[in-house]
N, C-alpha and C positions, 0 to 999 in steps of 0.2 A: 498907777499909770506912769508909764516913765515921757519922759519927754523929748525934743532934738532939736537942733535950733538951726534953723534953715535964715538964708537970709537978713541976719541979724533979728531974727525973732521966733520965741521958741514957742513950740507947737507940741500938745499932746499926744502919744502914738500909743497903738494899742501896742500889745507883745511881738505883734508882725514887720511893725515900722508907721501901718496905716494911720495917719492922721484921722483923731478922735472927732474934730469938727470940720464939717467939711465945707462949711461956710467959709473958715477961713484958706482956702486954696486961693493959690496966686499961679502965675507963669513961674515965679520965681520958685516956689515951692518945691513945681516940678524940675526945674532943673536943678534942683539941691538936693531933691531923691533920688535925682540921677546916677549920681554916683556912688550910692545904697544899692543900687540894681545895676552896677557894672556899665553903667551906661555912658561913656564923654562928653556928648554932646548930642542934645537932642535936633535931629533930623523935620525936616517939614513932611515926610511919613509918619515918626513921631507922633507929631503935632495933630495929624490925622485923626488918628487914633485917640488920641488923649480928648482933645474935644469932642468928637463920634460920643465915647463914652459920659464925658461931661455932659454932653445934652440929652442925651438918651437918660442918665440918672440924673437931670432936673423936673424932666417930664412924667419920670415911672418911678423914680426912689429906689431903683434898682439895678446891676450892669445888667446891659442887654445878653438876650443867649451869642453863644460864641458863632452863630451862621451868619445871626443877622448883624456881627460885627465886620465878617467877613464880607459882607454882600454889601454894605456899606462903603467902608473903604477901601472895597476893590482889592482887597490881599488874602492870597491863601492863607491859611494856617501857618504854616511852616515859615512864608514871610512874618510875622507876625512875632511869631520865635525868633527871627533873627534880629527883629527892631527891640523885643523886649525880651531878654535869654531867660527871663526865670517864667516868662509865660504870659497872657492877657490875662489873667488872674488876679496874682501877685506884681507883676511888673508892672503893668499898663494902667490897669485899677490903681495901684498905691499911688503912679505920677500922676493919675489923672485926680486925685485925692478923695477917689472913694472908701468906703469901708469895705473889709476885706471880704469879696462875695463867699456867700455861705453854697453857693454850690456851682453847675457851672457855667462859665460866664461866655 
């Protein structure tokens, strides 16, 4: 496993970037993955999104399907793409410090 150090504290990442435990996610995490995923500065759309998913994967263990992210935070798809360029997958998942969904999200 390789690691990265966000924050002044280094954290396990799989081969994707995703942080291996996801207990240890912080705000700060997220905004130190940030700019792993092209991102400068995270927006309170962002923040939306990152928590949606955070809660949604404390309750199920899993990211939610990608409708019921949208029907949540009120954004189409395509906004979604532009808060997070490499996707709600990879982008949105990795800041929001889940494991990297195995299908789709």
């Amino acid at each position: 496993m390789a690691s990265i150090t966000l924050a002044g504290k280094a954290f396990e990442v799989d081969e994707d970037g995703f942080i291996c435990d996801t207990s240890q996610w912080t705000e700060e995490v997220a905004k130190g993955l940030a700019s792993t995923e092209g991102i400068a500065t995270l927006t309170e759309e962002h923040w939306k999104v990152i928590r949606f998913l955070r809660e949604y994967f404390q309750k199920f263990s899993v990211a939610p399907p990608i409708r019921m992210l949208c029907k949540q935070t009120g954004f189409q798809l395509k906004y979604i793409y532009t808060l997070f360029p490499t996707g709600p997958a990879k982008g949105a998942c990795k800041l929001a410090g889940l494991p990297k969904p195995t299908g789709c999200v």
